[in-house]
C-alpha positions as a printed Julia matrix, in Angstrom:
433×3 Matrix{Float64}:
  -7.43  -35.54  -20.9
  -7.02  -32.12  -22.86
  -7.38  -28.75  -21.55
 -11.01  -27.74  -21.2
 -11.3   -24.66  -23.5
 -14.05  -22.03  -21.35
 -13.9   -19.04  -23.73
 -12.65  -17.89  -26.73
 -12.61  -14.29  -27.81
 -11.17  -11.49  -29.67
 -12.27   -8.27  -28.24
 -13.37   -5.37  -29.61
 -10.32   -2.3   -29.6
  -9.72    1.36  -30.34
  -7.42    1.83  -33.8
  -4.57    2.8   -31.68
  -4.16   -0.91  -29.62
  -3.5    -3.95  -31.88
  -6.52   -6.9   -30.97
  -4.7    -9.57  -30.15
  -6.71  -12.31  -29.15
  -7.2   -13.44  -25.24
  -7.89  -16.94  -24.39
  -8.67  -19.1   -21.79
  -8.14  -22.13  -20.79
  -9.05  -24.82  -17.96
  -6.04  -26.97  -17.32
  -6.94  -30.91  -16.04
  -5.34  -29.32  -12.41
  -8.33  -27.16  -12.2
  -5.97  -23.55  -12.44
  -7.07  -21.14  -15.14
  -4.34  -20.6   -17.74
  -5.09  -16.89  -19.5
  -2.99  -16.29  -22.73
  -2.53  -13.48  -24.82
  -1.42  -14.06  -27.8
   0.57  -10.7   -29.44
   1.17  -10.58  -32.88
   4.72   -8.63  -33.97
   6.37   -9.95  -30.6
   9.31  -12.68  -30.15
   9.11  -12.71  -26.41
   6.85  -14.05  -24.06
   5.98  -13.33  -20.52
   4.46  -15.22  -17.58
   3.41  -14.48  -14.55
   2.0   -17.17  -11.97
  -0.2   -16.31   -9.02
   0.15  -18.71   -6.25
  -2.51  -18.02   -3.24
   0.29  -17.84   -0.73
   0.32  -13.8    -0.01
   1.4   -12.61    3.25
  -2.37  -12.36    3.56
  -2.5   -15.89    4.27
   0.12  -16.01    6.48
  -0.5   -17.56    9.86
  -1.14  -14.54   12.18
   1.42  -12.49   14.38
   4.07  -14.97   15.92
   2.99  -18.02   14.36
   4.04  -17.06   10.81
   3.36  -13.6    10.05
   6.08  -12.91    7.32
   6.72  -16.76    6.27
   5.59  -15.43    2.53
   8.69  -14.23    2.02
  10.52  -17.0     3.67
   9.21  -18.97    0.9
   9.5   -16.98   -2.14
  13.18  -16.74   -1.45
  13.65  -20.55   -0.42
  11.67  -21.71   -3.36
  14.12  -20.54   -5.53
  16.72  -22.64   -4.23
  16.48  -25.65   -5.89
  13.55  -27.59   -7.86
  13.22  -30.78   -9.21
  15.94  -32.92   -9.93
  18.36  -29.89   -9.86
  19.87  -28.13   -6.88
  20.19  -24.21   -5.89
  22.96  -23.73   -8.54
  22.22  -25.91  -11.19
  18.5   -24.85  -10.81
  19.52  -20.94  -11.57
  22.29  -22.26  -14.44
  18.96  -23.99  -16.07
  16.92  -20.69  -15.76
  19.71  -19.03  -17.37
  20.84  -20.9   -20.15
  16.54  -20.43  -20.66
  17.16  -16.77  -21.0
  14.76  -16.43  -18.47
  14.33  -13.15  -16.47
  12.59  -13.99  -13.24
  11.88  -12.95   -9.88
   9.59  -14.76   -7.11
   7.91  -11.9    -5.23
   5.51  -11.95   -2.18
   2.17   -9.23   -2.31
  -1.02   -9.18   -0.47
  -2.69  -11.76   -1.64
  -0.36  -14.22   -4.1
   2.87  -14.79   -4.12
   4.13  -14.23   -8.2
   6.45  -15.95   -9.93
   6.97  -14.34  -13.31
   9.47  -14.03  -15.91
  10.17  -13.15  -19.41
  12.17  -15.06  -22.45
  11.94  -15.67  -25.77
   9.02  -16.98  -27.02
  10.88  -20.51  -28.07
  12.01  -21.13  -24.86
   8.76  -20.7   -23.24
   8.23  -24.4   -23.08
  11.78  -24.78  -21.32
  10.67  -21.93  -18.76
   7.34  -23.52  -17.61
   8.87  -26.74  -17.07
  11.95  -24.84  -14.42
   8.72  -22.86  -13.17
   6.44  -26.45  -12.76
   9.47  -27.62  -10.59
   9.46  -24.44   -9.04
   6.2   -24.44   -7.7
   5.47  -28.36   -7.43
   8.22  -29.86   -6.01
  10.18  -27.26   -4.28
  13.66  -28.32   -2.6
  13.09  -25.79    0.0
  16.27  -26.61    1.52
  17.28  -26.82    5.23
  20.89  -25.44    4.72
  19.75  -22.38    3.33
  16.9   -21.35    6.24
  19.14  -19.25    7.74
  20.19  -17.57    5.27
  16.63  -16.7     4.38
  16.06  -15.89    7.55
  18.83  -13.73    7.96
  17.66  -11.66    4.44
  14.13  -11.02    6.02
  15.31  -10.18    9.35
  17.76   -7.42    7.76
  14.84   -6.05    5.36
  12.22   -5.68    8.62
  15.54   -3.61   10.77
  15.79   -1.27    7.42
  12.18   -0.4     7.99
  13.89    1.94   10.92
  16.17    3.85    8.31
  12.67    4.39    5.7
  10.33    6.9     7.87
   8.66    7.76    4.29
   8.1     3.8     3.58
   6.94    3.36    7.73
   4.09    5.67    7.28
   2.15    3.93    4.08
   2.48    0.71    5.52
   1.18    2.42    8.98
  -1.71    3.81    6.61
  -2.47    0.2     5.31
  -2.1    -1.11    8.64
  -5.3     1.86   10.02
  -7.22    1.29    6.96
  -7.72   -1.6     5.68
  -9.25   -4.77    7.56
  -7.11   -7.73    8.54
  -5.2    -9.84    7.04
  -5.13   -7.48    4.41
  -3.76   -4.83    6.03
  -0.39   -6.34    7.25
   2.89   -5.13    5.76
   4.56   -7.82    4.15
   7.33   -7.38    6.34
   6.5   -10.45    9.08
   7.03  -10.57   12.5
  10.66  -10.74   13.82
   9.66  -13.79   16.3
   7.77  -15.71   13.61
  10.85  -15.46   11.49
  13.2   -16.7    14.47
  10.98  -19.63   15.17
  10.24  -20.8    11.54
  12.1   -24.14   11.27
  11.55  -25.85    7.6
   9.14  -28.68    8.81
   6.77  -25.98    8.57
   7.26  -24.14    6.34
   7.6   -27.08    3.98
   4.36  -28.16    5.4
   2.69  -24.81    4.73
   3.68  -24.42    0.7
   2.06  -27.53    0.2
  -0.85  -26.48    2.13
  -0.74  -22.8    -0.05
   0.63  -23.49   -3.64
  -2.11  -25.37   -5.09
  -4.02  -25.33   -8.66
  -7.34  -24.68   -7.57
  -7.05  -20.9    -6.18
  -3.87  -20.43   -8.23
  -3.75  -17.96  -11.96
  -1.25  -18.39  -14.6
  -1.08  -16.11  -17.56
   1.28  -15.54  -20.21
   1.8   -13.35  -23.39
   3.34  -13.13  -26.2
   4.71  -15.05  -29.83
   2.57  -17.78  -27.99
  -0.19  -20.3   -28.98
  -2.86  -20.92  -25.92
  -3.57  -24.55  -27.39
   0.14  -25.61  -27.22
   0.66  -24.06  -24.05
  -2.42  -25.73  -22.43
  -0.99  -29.15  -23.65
   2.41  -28.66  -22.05
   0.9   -27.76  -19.02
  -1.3   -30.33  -18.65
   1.61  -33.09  -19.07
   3.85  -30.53  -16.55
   0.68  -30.46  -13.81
  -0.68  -33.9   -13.95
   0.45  -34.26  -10.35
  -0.52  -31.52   -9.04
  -4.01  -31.25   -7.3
  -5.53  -29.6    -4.15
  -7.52  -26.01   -3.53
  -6.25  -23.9    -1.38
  -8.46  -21.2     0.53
  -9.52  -18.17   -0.07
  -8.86  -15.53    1.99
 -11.46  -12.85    3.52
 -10.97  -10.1     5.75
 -11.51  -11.04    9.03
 -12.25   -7.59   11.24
 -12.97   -4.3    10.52
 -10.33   -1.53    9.99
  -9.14    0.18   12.95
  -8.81    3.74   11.41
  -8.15    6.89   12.72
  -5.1     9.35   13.72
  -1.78    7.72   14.32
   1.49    9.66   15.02
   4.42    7.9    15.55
   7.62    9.62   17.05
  10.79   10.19   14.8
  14.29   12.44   15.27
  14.2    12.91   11.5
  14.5    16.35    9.8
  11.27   15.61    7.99
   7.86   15.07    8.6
   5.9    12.47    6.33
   2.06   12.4     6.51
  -0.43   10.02    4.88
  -4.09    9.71    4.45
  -6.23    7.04    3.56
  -9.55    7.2     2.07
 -12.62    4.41    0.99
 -12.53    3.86   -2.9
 -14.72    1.52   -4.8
 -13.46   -2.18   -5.67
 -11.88   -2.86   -9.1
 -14.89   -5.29   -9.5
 -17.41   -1.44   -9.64
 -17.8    -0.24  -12.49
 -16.85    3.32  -10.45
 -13.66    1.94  -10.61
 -12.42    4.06  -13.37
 -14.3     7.06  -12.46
 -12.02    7.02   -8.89
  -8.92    6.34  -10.95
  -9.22    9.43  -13.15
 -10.39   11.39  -10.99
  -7.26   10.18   -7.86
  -4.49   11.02  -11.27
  -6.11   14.43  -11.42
  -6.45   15.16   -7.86
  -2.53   14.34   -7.18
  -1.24   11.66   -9.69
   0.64   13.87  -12.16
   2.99   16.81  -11.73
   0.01   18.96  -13.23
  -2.5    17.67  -10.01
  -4.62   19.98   -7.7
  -1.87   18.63   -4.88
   1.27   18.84   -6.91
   0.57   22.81   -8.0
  -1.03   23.86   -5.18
   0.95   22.28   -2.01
   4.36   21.89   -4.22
   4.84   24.77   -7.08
   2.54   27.46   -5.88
   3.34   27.4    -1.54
   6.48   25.34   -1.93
   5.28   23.18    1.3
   6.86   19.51    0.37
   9.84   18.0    -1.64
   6.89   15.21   -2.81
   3.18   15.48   -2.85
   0.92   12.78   -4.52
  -2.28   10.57   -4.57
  -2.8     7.05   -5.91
  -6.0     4.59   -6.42
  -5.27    1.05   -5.29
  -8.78   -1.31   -6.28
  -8.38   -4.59   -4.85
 -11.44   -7.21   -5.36
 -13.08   -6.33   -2.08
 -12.46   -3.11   -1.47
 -10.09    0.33   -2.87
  -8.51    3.06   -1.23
  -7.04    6.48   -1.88
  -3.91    7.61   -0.25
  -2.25   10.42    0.0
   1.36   11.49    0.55
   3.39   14.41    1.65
   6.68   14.81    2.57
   7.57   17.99    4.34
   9.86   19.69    7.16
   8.06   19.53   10.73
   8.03   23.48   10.49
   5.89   23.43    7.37
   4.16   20.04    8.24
   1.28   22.02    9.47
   0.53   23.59    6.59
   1.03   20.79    4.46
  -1.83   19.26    5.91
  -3.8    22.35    5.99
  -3.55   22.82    2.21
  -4.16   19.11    1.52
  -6.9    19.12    3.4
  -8.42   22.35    1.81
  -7.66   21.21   -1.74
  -9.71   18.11   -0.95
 -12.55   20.47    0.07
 -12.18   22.11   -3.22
 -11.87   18.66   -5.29
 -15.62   18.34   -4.54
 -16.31   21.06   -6.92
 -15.63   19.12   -9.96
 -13.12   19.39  -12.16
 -12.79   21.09  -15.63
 -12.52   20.01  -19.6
  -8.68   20.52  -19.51
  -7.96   18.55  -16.26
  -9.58   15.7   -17.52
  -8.72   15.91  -21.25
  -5.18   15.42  -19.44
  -6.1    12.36  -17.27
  -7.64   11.07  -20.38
  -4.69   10.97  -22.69
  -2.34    9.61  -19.64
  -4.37    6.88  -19.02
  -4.75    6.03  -22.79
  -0.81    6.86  -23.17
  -0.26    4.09  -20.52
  -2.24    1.62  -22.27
   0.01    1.75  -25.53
   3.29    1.38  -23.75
   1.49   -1.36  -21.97
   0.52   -3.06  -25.33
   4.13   -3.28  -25.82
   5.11   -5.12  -23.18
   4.4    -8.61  -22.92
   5.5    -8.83  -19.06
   2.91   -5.72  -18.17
   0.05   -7.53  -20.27
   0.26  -11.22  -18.39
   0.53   -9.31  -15.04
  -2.63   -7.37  -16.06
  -4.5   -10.45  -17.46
  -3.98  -12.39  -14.05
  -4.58   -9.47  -11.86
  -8.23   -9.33  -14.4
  -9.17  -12.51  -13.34
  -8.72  -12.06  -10.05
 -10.1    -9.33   -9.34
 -12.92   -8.88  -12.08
 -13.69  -13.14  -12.77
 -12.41  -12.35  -16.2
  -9.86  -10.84  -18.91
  -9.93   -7.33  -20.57
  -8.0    -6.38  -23.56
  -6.78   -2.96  -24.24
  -9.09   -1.89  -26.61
 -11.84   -2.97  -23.72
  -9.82   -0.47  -21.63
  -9.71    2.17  -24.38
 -13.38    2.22  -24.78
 -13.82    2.57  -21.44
 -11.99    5.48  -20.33
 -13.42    7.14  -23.45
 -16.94    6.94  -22.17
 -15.93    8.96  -19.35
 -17.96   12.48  -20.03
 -16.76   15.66  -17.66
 -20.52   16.19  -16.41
 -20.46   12.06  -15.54
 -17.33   11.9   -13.54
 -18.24   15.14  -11.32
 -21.03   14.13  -10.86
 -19.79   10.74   -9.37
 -17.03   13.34   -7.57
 -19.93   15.56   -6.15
 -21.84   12.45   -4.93
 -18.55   10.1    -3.46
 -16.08   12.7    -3.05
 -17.88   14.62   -0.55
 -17.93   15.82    3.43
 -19.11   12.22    4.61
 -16.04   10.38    2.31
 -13.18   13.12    4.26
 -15.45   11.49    7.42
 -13.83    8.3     6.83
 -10.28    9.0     6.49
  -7.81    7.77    8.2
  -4.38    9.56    9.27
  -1.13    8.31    9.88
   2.47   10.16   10.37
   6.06   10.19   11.21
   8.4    12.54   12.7
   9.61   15.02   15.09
   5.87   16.96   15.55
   2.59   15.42   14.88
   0.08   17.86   12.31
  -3.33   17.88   13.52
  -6.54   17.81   11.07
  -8.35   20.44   13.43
């Protein structure tokens, strides 16, 4: 049985992105397979999302953190090769990998030339089908994740922004990725053999690659890879609301880092975009309201910014200062003001500036065949579908100065600063009244 083919299409694009065609496919396994296929390129670049995130972890003691037990183990032999002779394989491939545990997926992606792609989804099939997940080498795993959750102690800047996600957003969502030092003591590899199985399957799994590719030869090879492969694993929800609030947590350091968390539309609104450019001009580039006012102008921080984050079901926009407890006051003071002010609106030159960043970004993505699968997965999951550049072009330049204040004067407002949520380490706590 062939590939069923669900859409075919070549997108529209501004002059300055070449329209290379996206297409998608529905292997006989029931996962999506989403391929670009870039013209002028001789690599190619995949990137597999397998609905085994720390998000699905079981909860606190029974698992939380098991993720990254088995991104690491999976690695470690596959198929009818072992640890070593599975990374020889990979290598002779020319394939640059790395199996990494987020939120949601766990993603196995890597880039090689675009002849050897063939060679690298077959090593990546094992991979992810029929795992060795070795006994022998539990410990060792173990002994990685238990190190990386003690280093959280030495990273005050990293503690707070995973305290933020921890206020703000609703469980499972908002856990760290770090696990639970008891869960990782009593994982044995009965388990967490039993729990891949359960996870990695086709039917809630994404794969996309891009590059010197063709989506019809691809979709046959994977088809013959996958026939075995079956099952659909579940999708996760939150399951509470966000807890929210001011946090302070004590810490001897000389500095004082403070973060603040704030709703934001989903990646699936169409505000989306509107929060994006309006989050780079409010503290994403070194010319931001927070960078020149906090930073150049008062000389409060060493680092000031604000980022977007859309997810499917929900956004957020955090904020980040790091500052001495003497000037921590302040700090917050001034951030807090300059988000007062950011209702105002902004002006022609602030967003001309956004504009040409966001667009600049786009062309050095449309270079790079890793950053374009990552993005076409990511699409699907979040949006049900794939957008090419130009799509992306077109769409940040629609954005008109008297549209996106007026979406600032309407979401950025008194009752949004209601919402947020505070979080901060060191030797004084800064209050927000």
């Amino acid at each position: 049985m062939r590939a069923r083919r669900v859409s075919i299409h070549q997108m529209p694009v501004n002059s300055t992105l070449s329209p290379n065609p996206i297409r998608v496919r529905m292997l006989d396994c029931g996962m999506p397979l989403l391929v670009e296929e870039m013209a002028g390129v001789r690599t190619a670049a995949v990137s597999w999302l397998l609905p085994a995130g720390n998000a699905t972890d079981p909860e606190g003691e029974a698992g939380d953190g098991w993720s990254s037990l088995l991104a690491e183990l999976s690695q470690r032999g596959a198929g009818s090769r072992d640890s070593r002779a599975f990374s020889d394989e990979l290598d002779r491939a020319g394939v640059q990998r790395a199996v990494t545990p987020a939120a949601v997926h766990i993603v196995v992606s890597g880039t090689t030339i675009g002849s050897r792609v063939d060679q690298a989804l077959s090593l990546f099939a094992d991979l992810v089908v029929r795992p060795h997940l070795p006994a022998e080498s539990l410990d060792a795993v173990r002994s990685l994740a238990l190190q990386s959750l003690e280093s959280l102690q030495d990273d005050p800047q990293h503690r707070v922004s995973l305290r933020l996600r921890e206020r703000h957003l609703p469980p499972p969502f908002n856990r760290s990725g770090y696990g639970n030092k008891i869960a990782f003591e009593r994982a044995e590899i009965s388990a967490l053999r039993k729990d891949w199985m359960e996870r990695a399957r086709p039917v809630g799994s994404i794969l996309s690659i891009a590059g010197a590719v063709d989506a019809d030869d691809l979709a046959r090879t994977l088809d013959r890879l996958l026939k075995d492969w079956h099952g659909t694993a579940l999708d996760v929800r939150a399951t509470g609301a966000m807890i929210g609030g001011v946090f302070h947590e004590e810490d001897a350091s000389n500095q004082t880092h403070i973060a603040l968390g704030l709703d934001a539309p989903s990646e699936q609104q169409p505000e989306s975009l509107l929060c994006r450019l309006a989050t780079n001009i409010l503290g994403g580039e070194t010319s931001s309201r927070l960078f020149t006012e906090v930073r150049e102008k008062r000389g409060l921080c060493y680092a000031v910014n604000a980022g977007y984050s859309g997810g499917r079901d929900r956004g957020m926009v955090s904020l980040y200062a790091g500052s001495t407890p003497e000037r921590a006051q302040e700090t917050l003071d001034t951030m807090l003001a300059e988000l007062v002010r950011f209702e105002q609106g902004i002006d022609e030159g602030e967003l001309r500036r956004a504009v040409v960043g966001m667009k600049s970004r786009l062309i050095m993505q449309g270079e790079s065949t890793a950053a374009r699968a990552a993005a076409l997965g990511s699409d699907w999951y979040r949006l049900g579908r794939c957008r090419s550049l130009g799509e992306l072009a077109q769409e940040v330049d629609s954005v008109t100065l008297g549209g996106l204040n007026a979406w600032i004067a309407q979401s950025m407002g008194s009752a949004w600063r209601k919402g947020m949520t505070m979080c901060s380490v060191g030797k004084t706590e800064p209050r927000t009244t």
